[in-house]
C-alpha positions as MATLAB code, in Angstrom:
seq = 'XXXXXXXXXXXXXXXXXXXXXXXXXXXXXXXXXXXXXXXXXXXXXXXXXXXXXXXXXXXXXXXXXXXXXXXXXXXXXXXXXXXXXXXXXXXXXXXXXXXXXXXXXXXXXXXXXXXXXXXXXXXXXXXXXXXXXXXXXXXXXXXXXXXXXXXXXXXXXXXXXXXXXXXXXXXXXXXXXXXXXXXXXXXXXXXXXXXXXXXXXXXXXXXXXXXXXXXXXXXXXXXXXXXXXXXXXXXXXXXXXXXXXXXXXXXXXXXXXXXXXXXXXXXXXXXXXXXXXXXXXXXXXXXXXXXXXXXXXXXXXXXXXXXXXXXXXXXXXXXXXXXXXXXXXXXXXXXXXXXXXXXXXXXXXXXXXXXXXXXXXXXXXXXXXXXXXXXXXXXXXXXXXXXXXXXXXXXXXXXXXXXXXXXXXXXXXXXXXXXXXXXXXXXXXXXXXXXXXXXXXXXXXXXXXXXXXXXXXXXXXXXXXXXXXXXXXXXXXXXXXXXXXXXXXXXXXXXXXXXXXXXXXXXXXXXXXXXXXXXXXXXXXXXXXXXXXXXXXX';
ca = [
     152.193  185.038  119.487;
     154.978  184.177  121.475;
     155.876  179.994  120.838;
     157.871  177.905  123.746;
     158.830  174.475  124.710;
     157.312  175.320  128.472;
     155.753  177.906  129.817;
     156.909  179.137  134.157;
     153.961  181.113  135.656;
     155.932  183.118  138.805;
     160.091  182.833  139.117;
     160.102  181.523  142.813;
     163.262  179.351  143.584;
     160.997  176.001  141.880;
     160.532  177.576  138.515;
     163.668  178.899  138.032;
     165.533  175.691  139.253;
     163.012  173.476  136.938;
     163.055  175.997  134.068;
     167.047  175.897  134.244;
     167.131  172.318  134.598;
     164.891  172.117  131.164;
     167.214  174.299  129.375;
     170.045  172.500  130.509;
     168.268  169.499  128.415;
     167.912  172.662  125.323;
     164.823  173.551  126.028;
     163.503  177.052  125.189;
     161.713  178.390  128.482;
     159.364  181.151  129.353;
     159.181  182.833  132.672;
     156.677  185.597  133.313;
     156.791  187.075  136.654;
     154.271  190.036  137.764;
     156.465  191.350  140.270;
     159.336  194.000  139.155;
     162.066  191.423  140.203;
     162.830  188.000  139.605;
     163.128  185.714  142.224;
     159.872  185.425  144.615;
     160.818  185.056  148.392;
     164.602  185.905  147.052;
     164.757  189.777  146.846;
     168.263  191.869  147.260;
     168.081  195.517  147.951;
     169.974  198.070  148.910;
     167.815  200.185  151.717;
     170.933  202.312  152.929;
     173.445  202.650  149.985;
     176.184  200.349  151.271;
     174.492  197.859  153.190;
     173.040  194.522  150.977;
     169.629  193.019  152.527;
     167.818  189.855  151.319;
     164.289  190.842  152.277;
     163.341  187.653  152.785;
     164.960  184.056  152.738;
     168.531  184.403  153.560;
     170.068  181.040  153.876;
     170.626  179.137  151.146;
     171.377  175.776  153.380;
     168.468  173.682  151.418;
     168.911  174.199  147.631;
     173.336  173.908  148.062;
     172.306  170.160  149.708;
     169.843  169.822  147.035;
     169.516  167.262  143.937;
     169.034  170.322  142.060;
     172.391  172.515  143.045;
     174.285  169.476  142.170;
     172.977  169.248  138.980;
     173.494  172.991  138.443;
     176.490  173.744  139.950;
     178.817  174.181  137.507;
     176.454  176.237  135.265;
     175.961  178.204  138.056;
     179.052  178.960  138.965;
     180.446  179.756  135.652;
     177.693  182.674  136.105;
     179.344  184.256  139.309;
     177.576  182.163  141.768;
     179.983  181.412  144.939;
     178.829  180.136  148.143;
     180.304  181.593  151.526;
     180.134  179.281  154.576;
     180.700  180.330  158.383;
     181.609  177.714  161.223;
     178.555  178.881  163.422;
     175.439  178.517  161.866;
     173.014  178.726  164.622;
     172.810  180.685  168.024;
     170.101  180.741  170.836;
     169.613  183.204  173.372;
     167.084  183.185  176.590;
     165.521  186.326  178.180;
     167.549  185.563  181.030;
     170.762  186.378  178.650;
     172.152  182.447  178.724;
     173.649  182.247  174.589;
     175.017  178.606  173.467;
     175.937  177.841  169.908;
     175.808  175.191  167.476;
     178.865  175.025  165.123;
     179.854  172.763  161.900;
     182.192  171.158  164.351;
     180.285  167.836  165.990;
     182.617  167.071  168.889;
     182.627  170.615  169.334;
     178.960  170.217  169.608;
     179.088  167.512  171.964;
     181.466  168.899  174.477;
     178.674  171.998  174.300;
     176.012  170.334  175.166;
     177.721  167.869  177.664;
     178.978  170.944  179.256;
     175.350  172.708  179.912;
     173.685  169.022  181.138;
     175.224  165.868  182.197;
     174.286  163.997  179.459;
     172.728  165.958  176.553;
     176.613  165.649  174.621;
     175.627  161.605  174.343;
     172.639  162.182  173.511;
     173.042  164.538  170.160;
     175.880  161.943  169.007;
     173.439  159.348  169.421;
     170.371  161.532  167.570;
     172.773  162.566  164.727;
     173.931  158.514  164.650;
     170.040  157.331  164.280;
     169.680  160.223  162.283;
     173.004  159.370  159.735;
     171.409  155.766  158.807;
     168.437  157.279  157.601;
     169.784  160.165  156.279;
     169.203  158.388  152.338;
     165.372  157.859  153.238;
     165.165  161.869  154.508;
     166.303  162.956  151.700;
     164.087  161.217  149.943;
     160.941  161.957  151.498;
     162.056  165.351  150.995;
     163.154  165.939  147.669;
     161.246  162.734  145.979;
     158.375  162.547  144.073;
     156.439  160.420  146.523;
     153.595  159.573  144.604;
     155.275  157.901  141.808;
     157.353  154.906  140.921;
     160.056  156.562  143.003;
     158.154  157.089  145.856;
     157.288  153.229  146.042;
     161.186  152.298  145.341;
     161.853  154.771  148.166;
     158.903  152.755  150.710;
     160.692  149.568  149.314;
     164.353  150.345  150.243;
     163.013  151.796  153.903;
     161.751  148.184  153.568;
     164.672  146.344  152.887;
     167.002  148.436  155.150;
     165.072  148.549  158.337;
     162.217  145.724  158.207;
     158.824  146.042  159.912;
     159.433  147.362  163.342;
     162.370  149.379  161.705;
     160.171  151.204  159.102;
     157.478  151.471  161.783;
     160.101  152.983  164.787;
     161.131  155.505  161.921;
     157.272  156.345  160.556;
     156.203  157.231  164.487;
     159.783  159.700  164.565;
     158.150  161.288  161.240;
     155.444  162.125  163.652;
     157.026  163.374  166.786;
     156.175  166.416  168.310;
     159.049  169.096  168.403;
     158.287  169.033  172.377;
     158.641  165.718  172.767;
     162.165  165.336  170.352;
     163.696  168.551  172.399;
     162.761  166.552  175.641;
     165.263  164.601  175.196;
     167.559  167.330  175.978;
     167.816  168.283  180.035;
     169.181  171.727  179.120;
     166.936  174.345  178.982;
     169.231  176.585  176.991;
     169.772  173.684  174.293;
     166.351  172.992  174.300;
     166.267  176.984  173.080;
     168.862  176.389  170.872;
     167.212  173.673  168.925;
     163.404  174.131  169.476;
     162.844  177.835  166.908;
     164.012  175.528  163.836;
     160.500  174.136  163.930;
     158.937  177.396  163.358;
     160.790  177.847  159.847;
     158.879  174.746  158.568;
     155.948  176.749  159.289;
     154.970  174.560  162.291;
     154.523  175.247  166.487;
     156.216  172.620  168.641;
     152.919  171.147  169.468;
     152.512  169.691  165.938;
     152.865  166.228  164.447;
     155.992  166.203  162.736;
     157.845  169.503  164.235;
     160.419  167.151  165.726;
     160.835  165.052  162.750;
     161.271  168.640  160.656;
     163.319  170.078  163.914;
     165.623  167.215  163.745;
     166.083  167.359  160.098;
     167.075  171.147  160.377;
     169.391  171.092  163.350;
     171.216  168.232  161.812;
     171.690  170.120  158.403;
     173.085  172.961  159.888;
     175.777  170.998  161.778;
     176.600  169.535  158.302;
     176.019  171.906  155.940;
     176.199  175.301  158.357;
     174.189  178.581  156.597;
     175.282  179.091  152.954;
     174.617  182.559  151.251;
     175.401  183.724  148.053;
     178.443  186.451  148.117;
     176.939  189.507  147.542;
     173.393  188.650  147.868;
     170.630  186.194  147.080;
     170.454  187.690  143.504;
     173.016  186.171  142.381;
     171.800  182.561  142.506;
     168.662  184.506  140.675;
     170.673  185.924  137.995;
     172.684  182.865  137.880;
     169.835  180.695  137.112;
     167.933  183.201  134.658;
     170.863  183.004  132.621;
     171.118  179.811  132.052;
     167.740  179.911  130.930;
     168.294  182.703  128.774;
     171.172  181.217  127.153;
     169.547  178.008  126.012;
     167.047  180.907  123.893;
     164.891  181.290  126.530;
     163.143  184.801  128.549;
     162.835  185.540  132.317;
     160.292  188.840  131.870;
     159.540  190.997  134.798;
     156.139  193.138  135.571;
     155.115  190.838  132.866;
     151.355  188.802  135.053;
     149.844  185.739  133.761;
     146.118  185.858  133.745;
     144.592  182.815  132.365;
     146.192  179.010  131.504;
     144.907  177.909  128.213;
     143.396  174.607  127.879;
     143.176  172.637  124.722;
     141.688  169.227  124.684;
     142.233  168.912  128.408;
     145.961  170.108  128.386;
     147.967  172.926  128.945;
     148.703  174.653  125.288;
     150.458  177.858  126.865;
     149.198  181.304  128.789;
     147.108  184.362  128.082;
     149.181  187.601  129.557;
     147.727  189.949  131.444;
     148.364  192.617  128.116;
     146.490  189.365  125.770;
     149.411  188.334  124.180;
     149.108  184.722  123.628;
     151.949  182.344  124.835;
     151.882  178.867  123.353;
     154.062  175.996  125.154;
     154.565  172.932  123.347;
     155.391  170.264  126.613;
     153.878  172.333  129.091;
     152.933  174.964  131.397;
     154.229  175.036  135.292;
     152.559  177.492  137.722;
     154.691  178.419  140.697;
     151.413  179.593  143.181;
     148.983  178.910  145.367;
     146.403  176.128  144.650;
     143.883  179.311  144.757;
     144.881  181.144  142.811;
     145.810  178.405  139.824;
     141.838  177.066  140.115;
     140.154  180.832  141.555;
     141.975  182.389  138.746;
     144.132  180.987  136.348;
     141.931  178.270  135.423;
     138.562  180.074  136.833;
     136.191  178.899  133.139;
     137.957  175.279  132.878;
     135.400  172.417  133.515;
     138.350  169.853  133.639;
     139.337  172.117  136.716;
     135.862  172.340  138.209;
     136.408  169.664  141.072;
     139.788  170.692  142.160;
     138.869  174.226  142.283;
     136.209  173.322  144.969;
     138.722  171.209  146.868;
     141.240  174.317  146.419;
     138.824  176.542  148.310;
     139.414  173.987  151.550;
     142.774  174.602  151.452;
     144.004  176.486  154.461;
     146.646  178.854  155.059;
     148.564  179.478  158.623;
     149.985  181.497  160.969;
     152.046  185.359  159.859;
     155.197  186.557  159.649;
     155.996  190.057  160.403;
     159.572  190.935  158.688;
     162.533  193.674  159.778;
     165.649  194.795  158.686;
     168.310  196.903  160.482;
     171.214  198.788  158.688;
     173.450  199.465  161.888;
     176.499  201.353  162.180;
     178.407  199.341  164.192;
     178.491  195.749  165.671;
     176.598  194.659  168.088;
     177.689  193.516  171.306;
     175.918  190.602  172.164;
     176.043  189.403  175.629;
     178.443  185.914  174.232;
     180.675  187.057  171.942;
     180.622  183.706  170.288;
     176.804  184.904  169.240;
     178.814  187.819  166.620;
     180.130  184.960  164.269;
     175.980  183.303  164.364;
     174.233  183.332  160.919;
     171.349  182.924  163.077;
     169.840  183.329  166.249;
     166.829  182.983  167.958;
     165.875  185.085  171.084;
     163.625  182.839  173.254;
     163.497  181.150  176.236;
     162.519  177.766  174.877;
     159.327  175.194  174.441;
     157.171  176.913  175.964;
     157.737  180.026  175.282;
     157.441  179.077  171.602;
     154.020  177.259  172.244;
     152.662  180.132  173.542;
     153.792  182.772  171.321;
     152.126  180.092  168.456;
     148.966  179.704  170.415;
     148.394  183.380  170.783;
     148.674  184.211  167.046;
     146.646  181.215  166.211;
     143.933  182.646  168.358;
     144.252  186.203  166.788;
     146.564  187.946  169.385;
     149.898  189.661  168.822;
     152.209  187.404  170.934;
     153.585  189.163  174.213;
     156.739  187.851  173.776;
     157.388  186.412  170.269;
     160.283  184.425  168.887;
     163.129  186.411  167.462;
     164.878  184.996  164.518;
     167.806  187.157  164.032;
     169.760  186.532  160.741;
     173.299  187.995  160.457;
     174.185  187.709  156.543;
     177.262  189.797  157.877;
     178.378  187.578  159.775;
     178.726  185.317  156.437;
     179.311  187.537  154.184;
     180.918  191.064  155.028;
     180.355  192.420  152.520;
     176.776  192.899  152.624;
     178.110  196.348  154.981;
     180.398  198.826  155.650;
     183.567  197.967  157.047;
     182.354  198.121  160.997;
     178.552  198.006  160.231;
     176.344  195.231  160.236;
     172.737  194.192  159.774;
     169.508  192.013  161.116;
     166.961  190.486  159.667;
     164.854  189.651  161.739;
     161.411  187.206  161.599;
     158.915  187.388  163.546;
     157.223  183.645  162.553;
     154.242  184.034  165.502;
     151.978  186.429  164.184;
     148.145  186.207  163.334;
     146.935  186.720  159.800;
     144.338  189.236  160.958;
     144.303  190.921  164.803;
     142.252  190.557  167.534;
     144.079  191.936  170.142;
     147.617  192.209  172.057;
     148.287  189.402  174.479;
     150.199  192.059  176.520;
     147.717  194.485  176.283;
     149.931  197.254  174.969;
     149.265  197.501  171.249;
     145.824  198.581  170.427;
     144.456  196.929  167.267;
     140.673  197.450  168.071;
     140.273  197.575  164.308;
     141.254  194.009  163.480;
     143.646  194.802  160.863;
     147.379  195.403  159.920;
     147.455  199.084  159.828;
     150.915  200.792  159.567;
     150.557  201.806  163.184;
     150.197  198.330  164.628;
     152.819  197.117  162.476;
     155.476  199.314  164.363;
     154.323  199.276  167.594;
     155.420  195.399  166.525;
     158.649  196.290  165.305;
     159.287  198.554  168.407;
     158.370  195.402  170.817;
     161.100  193.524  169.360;
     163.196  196.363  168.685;
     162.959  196.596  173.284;
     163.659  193.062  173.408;
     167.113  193.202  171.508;
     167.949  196.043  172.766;
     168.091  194.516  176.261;
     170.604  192.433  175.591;
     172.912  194.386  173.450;
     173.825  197.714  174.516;
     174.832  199.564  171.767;
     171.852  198.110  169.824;
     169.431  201.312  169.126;
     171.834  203.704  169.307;
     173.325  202.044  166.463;
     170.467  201.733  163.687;
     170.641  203.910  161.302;
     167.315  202.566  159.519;
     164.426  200.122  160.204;
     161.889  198.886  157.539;
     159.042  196.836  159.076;
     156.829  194.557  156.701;
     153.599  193.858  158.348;
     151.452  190.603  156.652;
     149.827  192.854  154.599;
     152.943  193.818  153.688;
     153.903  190.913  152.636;
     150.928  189.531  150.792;
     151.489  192.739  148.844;
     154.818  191.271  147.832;
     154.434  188.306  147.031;
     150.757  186.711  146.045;
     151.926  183.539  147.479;
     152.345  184.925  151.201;
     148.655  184.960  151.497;
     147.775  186.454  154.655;
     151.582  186.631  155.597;
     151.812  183.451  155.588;
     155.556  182.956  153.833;
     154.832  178.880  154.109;
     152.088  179.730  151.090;
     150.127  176.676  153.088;
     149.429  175.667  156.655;
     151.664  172.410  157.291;
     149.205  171.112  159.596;
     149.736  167.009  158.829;
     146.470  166.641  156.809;
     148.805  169.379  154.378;
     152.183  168.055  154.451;
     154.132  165.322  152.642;
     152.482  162.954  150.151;
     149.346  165.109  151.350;
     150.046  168.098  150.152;
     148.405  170.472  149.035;
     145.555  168.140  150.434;
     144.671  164.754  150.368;
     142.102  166.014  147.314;
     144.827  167.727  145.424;
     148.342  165.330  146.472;
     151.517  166.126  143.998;
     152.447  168.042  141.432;
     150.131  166.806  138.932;
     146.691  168.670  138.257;
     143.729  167.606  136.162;
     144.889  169.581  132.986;
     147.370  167.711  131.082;
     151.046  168.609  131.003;
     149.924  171.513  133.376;
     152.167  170.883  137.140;
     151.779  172.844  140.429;
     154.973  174.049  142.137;
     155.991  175.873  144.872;
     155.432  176.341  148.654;
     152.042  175.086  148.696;
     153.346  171.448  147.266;
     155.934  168.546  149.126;
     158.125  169.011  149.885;
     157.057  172.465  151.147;
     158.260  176.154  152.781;
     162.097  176.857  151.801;
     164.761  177.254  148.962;
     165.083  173.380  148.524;
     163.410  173.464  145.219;
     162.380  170.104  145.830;
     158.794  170.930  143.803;
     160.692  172.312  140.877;
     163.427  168.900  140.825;
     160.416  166.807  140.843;
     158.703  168.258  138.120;
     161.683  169.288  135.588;
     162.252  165.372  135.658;
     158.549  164.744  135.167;
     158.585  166.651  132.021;
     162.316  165.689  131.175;
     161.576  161.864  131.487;
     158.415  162.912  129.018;
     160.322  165.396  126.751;
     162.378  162.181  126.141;
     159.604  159.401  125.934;
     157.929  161.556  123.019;
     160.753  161.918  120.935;
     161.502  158.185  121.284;
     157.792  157.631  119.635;
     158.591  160.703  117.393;
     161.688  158.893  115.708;
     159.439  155.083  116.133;
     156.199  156.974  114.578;
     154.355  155.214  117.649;
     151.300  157.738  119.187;
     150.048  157.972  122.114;
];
């Protein structure tokens, strides 16, 4: 038997930050992760010797501008962590082959956008203005522990700061459609610039809150740009598991959890999937799905009984369908301003976007989906060969299981992700890059697809394909999240805390979860010893 101060189920971005963050305070931490890598959604590889992918998150944009990277910084730098920036973190492109860019430059910005519509330049400085006085209470909402003391200081200054019709004027933004906040734009081509972000919060630009979330994003990367580790997103992964083991503690791969032991209604440590017993002496923190911590992890728990029947309401949403291309040479976008992008999207704007999302919410394979194209490259070079290059590319509009093709052209009569449909994907948008850069498909020198099944079998928390872990419909977002049943971090085991994609702040490498609940435990790790020395119980 194996004895801890806490006990990390998974070794997504949130445990590792929060498990680092504990050993920073000399705690001994253990971090069991099924998978035979470290790191959930981060995952380096090599698929063509030479060329570096990140299979799945790239950008690092929300953890560097996080509470938790400037806590870790140093630590992780004297690991070999170093950030590399570019000065054009975001690209759109239209079918019609119109590109515009948006840079870490703002009058550069401005000029931009005054440039494609009378008007639009004045209206981003006035957005990011607005957007600069709240920028404190954003950051907030999404990195603060909402349903705590905090989260009422944090109501109280929005209080103080703006008054009544202040606080309301900014609650109603919170809930602004992405199609309304990108009408403020006349330009159809900014309007495609801006508009994707809203599909990387998981969202369709139909939903409450996708401008509030679009906003947030396109205003980041004007501050922040696209950050990525040199070398890959394993190195923020090794980074942090070092610090973890250096304070005594383990990060094991291929190593499952199958069962959270309860003692007197709290969290006493882990059963292994091999028995071995794990005790933790603060606490356990799971880093999945709310099914699978109540259908499995704490399936015989009576404490758990309740939530476990609230868990089974909790919904999942739309897909993702995932390629990467090793190419030999660069490719020669239409703007040559779109070769320096981290990312870009290929679409033609709102409504593209809100059909693509309708059609994969009603089971089809959209006609003509969104393209997010990252180019860590274009960051980083050396992630290839001098001369080569690579795309990731997401595919966020795709249905969990298939009905059909809205074009008509793919047949999925079967209903289900079978390696067949999956290319026949991959070749769609392989056509629709390949119309706009010539030198495109004579250039790739190997594609790897990952389908939703794909996906799911990579990571337990993409259920369905879903890489949000959660649909962030509004009833499943914020202080409401997971749901209204099952709101924080918190669960009914004592000392036993939820983290991940499925909890507020949500989808992405913020580690917003894993802040909230290292200072949870922190803030408790320090209230016991202060009764320990007084001899006062609890």
């Amino acid at each position: 038997m194996a004895d801890y101060d806490a006990v990390f189920v998974g070794s997504g971005i949130n445990t590792l930050t929060a498990a680092a963050l504990l050993a920073q305070e000399g705690w001994r931490c253990a971090v069991f992760e099924r998978q035979d890598h470290l790191g959930g959604a981060i995952h380096t590889t090599e698929l063509v010797p030479g060329y570096t992918h990140d299979l799945y998150a790239i950008s690092h944009a929300m953890f560097v501008g996080s509470a938790a990277y400037a806590r870790l910084a140093d630590d992780l730098a004297a690991r070999g962590l170093k950030y590399l920036q570019c000065k054009v973190p975001s690209g759109g492109l239209t079918a019609d082959g119109e590109a515009a860019t948006l840079t870490t430059d703002p009058e550069r910005n401005v000029a931009a956008f005054e440039n494609a519509a009378c008007g639009d330049g004045e209206t981003w400085r006035r957005l990011r203005a607005e957007h600069l006085e709240v920028a404190h209470l954003v950051r907030g909402i999404m990195s603060g522990d909402l349903l705590s003391r905090q989260g009422i200081a944090l109501g109280l200054r929005a209080y103080r700061q703006l008054g009544m019709k202040g606080l309301l004027k900014f609650s109603g933004e919170l809930l602004e459609t992405c199609r309304d906040w990108s009408d403020r734009f006349r330009s159809p081509i900014t309007q495609a610039l801006l508009a994707p972000w809203t599909l990387h919060a998981g969202m369709g630009p139909e939903q409450p809150s996708s401008g509030f979330m679009t906003r947030m994003m396109s205003m980041s990367l004007e501050a922040r740009g696209t950050p990525v580790p040199e070398g890959g997103g394993h190195r923020l992964v090794d980074a942090l598991a070092g610090i973890i083991r250096d304070a005594g503690g383990t990060c094991l791969t291929g190593t499952g959890v199958s069962t959270v032991l309860v003692e007197r209604g709290r969290a006493a440590g882990v059963r292994l999937e091999d028995g071995t017993l794990v005790t933790a002496k603060r606490g356990v923190v799971a880093g999945v799905t709310p099914t699978q911590l109540y259908g499995s992890l704490l399936a015989d728990v009576p404490e758990a009984h309740s939530a476990a029947l609230a868990a089974r309401r909790f919904r999942y949403g739309r897909a993702r369908v995932q390629l990467q291309f090793a190419l030999s040479d660069r490719p020669e976008w239409p703007d040559p301003q779109l070769l320096g992008a981290a990312t870009i999207h290929v679409t033609s704007g709102v409504d593209a976007i809100s059909r693509s999302v309708n059609e994969a919410e009603r089971g089809l394979i959209p006609a003509l989906p969104t393209l997010t194209v990252g180019q860590p490259a274009a960051v980083d070079p050396s992630r290839a060969p001098d001369g080569g290059w690579i795309f990731a590319v997401q595919l966020h509009e795709m249905p969990s299981r298939v009905r059909g093709d809205a074009a008509g052209q793919i047949d999925a009569a079967g209903g289900a992700w079978t390696e067949a449909v999956r290319e026949r994907v991959a070749d769609r948008a392989q056509e629709m890059l390949a119309k706009h850069i010539p030198n495109f498909e004579s250039s790739i020198i190997r594609r790897v697809a990952m389908s939703p099944v794909d996906l799911t079998r990579a990571n337990e928390n993409f259920v369905g394909g879903d890489g949000s872990s959660g649909a962030f419909s509004l009833d499943q977002s914020l202080l409401w999240r997971p749901r209204p049943d099952l709101a924080g971090h918190t669960t009914p085991v004592r000392d036993l805390y939820l983290v991940g994609a499925s909890t507020h702040p949500g989808p992405g490498l913020g580690a917003g979860s894993g802040i909230i609940v290292a200072n949870r435990m922190g803030s408790g790790h320090r209230s016991w010893n202060r009764r320990r020395r007084t001899g006062v119980r609890s």
